[in-house]
VMD Tcl script that draws the C-alpha trace (Angstrom):
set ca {
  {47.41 29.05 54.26}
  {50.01 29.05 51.79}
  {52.46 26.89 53.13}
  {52.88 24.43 50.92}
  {53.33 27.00 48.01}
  {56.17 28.96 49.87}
  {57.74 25.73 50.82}
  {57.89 24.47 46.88}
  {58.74 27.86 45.88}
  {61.62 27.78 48.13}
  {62.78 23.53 46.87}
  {62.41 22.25 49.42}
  {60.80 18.96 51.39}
  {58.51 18.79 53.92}
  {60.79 16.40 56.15}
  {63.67 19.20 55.32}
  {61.06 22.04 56.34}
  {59.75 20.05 59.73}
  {63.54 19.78 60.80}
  {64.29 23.46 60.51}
  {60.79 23.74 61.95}
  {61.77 20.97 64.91}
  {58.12 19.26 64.25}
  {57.63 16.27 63.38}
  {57.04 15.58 59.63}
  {53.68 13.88 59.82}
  {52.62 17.40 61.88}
  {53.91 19.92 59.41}
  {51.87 17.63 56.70}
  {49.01 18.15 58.66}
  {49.51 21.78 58.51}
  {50.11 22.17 55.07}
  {47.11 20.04 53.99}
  {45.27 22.59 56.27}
  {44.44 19.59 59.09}
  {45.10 20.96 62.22}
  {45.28 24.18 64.81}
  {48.76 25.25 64.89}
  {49.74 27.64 67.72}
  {51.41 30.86 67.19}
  {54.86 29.67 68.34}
  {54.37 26.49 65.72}
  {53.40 29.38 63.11}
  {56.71 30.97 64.14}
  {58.86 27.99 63.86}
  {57.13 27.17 60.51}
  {57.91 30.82 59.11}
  {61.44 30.54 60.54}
  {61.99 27.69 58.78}
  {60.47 29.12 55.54}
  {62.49 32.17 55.75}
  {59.79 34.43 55.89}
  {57.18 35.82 58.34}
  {53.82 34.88 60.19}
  {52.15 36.83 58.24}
  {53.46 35.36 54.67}
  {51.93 32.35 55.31}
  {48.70 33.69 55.07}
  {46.36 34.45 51.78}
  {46.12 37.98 51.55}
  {42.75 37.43 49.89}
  {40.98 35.11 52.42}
  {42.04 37.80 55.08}
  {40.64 40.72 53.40}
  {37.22 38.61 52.84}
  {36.84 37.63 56.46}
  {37.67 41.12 57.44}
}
mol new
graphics top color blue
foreach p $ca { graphics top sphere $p radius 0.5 }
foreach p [lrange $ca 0 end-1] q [lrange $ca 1 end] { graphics top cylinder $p $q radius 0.2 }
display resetview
């Protein structure tokens, strides 16, 4: 996922990012560091919070491959 790289892209911190997100910041680190299952509605709060959409946070790469 590409989380991390949209969230430094955009300046800002994870704790800023889980607030927006409503998660708590040791979950969204988790996420980022690719630890963890996330449901779709956390994948919805994290793109809110990002400003962008479920499907940004994606590599466009790794999806074509497993496709």
């Amino acid at each position: 996922m590409r989380i991390k790289q949209l969230r430094t892209a955009s300046g800002l911190s994870q704790a800023k990012c889980a607030a927006r997100a409503d998660l708590d910041p040791s979950t969204w680190n988790r996420i980022e560091q690719g630890q963890g299952n996330p449901s779709l509605s956390t994948l919805v709060s994290i793109a809110d919070a990002l400003g962008c959409e479920v499907p940004d946070l994606f590599d466009k790469e790794a999806a074509t491959v497993a496709a």
